[in-house]
Every structure is written in C-alpha cells, then in structure tokens.
N, CA, C and O atoms as a GROMACS GRO file, in nm:
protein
  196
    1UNK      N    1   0.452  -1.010   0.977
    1UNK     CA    2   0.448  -0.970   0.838
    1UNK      C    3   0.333  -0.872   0.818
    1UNK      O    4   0.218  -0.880   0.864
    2UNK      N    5   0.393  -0.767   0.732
    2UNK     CA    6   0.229  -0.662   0.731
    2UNK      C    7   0.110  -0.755   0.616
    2UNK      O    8   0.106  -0.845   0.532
    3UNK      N    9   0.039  -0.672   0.677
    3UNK     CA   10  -0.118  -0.662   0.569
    3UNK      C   11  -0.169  -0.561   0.521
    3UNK      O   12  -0.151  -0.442   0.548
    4UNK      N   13  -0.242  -0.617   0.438
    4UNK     CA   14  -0.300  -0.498   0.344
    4UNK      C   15  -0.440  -0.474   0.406
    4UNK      O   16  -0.505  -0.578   0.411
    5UNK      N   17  -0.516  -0.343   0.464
    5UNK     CA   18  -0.568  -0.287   0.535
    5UNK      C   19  -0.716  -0.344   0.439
    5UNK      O   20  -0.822  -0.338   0.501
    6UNK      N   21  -0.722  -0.395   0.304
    6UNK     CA   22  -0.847  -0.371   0.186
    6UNK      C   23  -0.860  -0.554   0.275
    6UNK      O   24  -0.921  -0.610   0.366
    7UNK      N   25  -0.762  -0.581   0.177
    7UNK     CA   26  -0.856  -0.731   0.195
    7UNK      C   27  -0.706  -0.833   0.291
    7UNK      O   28  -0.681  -0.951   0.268
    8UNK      N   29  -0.649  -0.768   0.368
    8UNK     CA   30  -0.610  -0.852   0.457
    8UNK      C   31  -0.522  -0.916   0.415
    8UNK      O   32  -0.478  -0.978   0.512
    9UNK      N   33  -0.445  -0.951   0.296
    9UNK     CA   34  -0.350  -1.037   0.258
    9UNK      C   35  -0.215  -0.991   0.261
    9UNK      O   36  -0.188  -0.878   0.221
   10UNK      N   37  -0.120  -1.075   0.310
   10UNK     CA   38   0.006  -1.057   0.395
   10UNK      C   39   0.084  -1.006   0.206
   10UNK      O   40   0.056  -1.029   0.089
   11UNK      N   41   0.214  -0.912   0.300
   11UNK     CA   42   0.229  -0.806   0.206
   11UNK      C   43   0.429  -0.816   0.254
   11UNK      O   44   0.464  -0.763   0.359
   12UNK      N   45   0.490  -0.857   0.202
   12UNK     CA   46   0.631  -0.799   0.169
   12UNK      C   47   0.648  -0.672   0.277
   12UNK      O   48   0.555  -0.597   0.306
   13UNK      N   49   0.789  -0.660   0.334
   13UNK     CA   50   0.846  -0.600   0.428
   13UNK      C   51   0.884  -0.474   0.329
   13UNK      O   52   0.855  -0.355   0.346
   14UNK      N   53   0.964  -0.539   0.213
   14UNK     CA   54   0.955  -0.416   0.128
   14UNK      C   55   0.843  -0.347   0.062
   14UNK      O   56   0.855  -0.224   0.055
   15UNK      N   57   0.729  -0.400   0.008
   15UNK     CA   58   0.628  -0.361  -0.027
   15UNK      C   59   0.601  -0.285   0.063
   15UNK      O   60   0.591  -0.168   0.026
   16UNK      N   61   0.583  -0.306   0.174
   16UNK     CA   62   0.534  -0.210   0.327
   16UNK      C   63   0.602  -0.104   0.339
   16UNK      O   64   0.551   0.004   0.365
   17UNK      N   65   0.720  -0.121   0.322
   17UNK     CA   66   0.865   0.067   0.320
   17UNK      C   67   0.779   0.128   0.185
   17UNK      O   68   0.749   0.247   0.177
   18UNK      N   69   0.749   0.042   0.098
   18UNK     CA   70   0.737   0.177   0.002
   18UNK      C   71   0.611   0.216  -0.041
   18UNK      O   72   0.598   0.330  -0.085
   19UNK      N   73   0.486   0.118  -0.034
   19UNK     CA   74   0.341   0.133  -0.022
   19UNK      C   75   0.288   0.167   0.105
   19UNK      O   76   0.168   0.192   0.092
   20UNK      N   77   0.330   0.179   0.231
   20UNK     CA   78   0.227   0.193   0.372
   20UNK      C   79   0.271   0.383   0.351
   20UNK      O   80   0.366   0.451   0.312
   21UNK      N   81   0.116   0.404   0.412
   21UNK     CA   82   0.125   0.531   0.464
   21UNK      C   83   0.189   0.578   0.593
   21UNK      O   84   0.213   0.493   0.678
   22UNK      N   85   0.225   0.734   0.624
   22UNK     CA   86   0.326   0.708   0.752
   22UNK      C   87   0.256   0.642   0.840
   22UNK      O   88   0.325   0.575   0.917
   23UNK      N   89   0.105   0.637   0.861
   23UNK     CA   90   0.039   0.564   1.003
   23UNK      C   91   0.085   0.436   0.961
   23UNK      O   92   0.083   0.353   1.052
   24UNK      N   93   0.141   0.380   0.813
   24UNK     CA   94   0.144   0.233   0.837
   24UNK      C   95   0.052   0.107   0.835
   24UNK      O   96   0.054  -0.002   0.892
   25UNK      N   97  -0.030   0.170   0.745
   25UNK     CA   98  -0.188   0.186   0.660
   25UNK      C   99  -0.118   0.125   0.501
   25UNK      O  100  -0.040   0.181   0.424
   26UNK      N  101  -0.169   0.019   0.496
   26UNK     CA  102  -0.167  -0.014   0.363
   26UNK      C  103  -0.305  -0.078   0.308
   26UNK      O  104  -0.363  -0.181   0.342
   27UNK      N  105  -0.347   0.045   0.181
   27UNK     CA  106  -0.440   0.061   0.124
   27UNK      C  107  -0.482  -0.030   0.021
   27UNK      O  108  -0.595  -0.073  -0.002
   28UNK      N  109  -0.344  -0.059  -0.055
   28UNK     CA  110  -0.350  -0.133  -0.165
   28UNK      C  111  -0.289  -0.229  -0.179
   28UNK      O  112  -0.183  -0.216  -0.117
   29UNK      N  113  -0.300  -0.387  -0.261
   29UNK     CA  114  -0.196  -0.474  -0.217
   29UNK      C  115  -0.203  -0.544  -0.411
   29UNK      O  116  -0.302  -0.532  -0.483
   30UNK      N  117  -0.090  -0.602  -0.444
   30UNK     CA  118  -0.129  -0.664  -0.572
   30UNK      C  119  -0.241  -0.751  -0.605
   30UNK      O  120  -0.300  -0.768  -0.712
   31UNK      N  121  -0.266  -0.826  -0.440
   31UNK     CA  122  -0.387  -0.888  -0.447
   31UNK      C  123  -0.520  -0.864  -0.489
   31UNK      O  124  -0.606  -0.938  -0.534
   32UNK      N  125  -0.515  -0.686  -0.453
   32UNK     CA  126  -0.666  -0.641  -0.442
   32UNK      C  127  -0.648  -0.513  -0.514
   32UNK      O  128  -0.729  -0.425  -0.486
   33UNK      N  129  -0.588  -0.496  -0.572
   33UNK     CA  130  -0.541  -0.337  -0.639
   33UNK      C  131  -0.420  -0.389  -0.798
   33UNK      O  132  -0.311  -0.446  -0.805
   34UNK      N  133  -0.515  -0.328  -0.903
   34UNK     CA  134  -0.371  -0.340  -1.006
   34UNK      C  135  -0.311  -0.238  -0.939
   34UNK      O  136  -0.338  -0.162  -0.846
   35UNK      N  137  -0.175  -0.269  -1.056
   35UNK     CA  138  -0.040  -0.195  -1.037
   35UNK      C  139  -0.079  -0.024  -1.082
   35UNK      O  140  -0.006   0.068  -1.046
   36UNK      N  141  -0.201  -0.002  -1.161
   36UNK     CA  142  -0.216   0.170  -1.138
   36UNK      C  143  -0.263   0.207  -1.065
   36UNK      O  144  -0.240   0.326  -1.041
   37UNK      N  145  -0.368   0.128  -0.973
   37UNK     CA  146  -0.448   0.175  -0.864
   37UNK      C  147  -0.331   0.193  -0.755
   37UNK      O  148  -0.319   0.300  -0.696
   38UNK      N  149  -0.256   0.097  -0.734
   38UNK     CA  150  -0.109   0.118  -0.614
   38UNK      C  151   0.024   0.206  -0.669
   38UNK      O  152   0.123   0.228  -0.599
   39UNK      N  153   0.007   0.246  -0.796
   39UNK     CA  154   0.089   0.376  -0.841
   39UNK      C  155  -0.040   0.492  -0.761
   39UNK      O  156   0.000   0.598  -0.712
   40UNK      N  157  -0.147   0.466  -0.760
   40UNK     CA  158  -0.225   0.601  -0.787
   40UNK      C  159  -0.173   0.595  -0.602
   40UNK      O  160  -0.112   0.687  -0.548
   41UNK      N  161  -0.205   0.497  -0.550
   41UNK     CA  162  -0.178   0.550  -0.411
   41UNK      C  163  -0.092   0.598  -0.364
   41UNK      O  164  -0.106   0.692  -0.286
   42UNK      N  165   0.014   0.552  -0.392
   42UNK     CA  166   0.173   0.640  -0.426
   42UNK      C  167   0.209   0.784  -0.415
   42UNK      O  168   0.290   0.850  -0.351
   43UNK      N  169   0.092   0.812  -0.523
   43UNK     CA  170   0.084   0.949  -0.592
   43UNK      C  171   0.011   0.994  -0.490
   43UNK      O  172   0.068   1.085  -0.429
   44UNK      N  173  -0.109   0.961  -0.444
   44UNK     CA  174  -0.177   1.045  -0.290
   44UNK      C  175  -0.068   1.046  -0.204
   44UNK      O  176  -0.002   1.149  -0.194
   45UNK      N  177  -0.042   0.959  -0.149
   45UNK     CA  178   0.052   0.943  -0.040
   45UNK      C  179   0.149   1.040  -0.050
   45UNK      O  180   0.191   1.100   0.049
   46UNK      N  181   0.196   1.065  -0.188
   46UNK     CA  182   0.352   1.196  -0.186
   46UNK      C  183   0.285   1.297  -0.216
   46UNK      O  184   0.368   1.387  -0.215
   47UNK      N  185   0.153   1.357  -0.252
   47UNK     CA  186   0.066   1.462  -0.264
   47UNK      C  187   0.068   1.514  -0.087
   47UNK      O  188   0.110   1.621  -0.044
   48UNK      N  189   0.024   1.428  -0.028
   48UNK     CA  190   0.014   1.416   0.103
   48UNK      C  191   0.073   1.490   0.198
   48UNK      O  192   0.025   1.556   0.291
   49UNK      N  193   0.239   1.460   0.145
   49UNK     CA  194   0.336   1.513   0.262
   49UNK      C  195   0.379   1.611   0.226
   49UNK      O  196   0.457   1.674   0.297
   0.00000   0.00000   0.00000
C-alpha cells in the first residue's frame, strides 16, 4: 500500500493514481495536508508536465 512521503501514513491505491508525482512521490496525504494544500499539489504537479 503507498505512503505519503510527509508523514508516512498509508494512502489509497487510488489516491496514489491521482496525487503521486510521476517519480511516485506523494507529498500530501489527508492526514497531513487539507484538501487545498493537496489541490495546490495537483496544480504543481500539472504545472510540471
């Protein structure tokens, strides 16, 4: 099961398709990030590519 790269807490298979970066790097998790801070990563992440 993935994790979240901040504070380590196991993270949804789907959460992982649509929050991990392509390395597969997940920055933000509901645990440790509200829901704008993991929109904002979103928004880097598709800035990104």
């Amino acid at each position: 099961m993935p994790t979240c790269d901040h504070c380590n807490a196991h993270v949804s298979d789907k959460f992982a398709r649509v929050f991990a970066l392509e390395s597969g790097r997940i920055e933000a998790c509901p645990n440790c990030s509200t829901n704008a801070g993991i929109a904002e990563q979103a928004r880097v992440r598709d800035a990104a590519n």
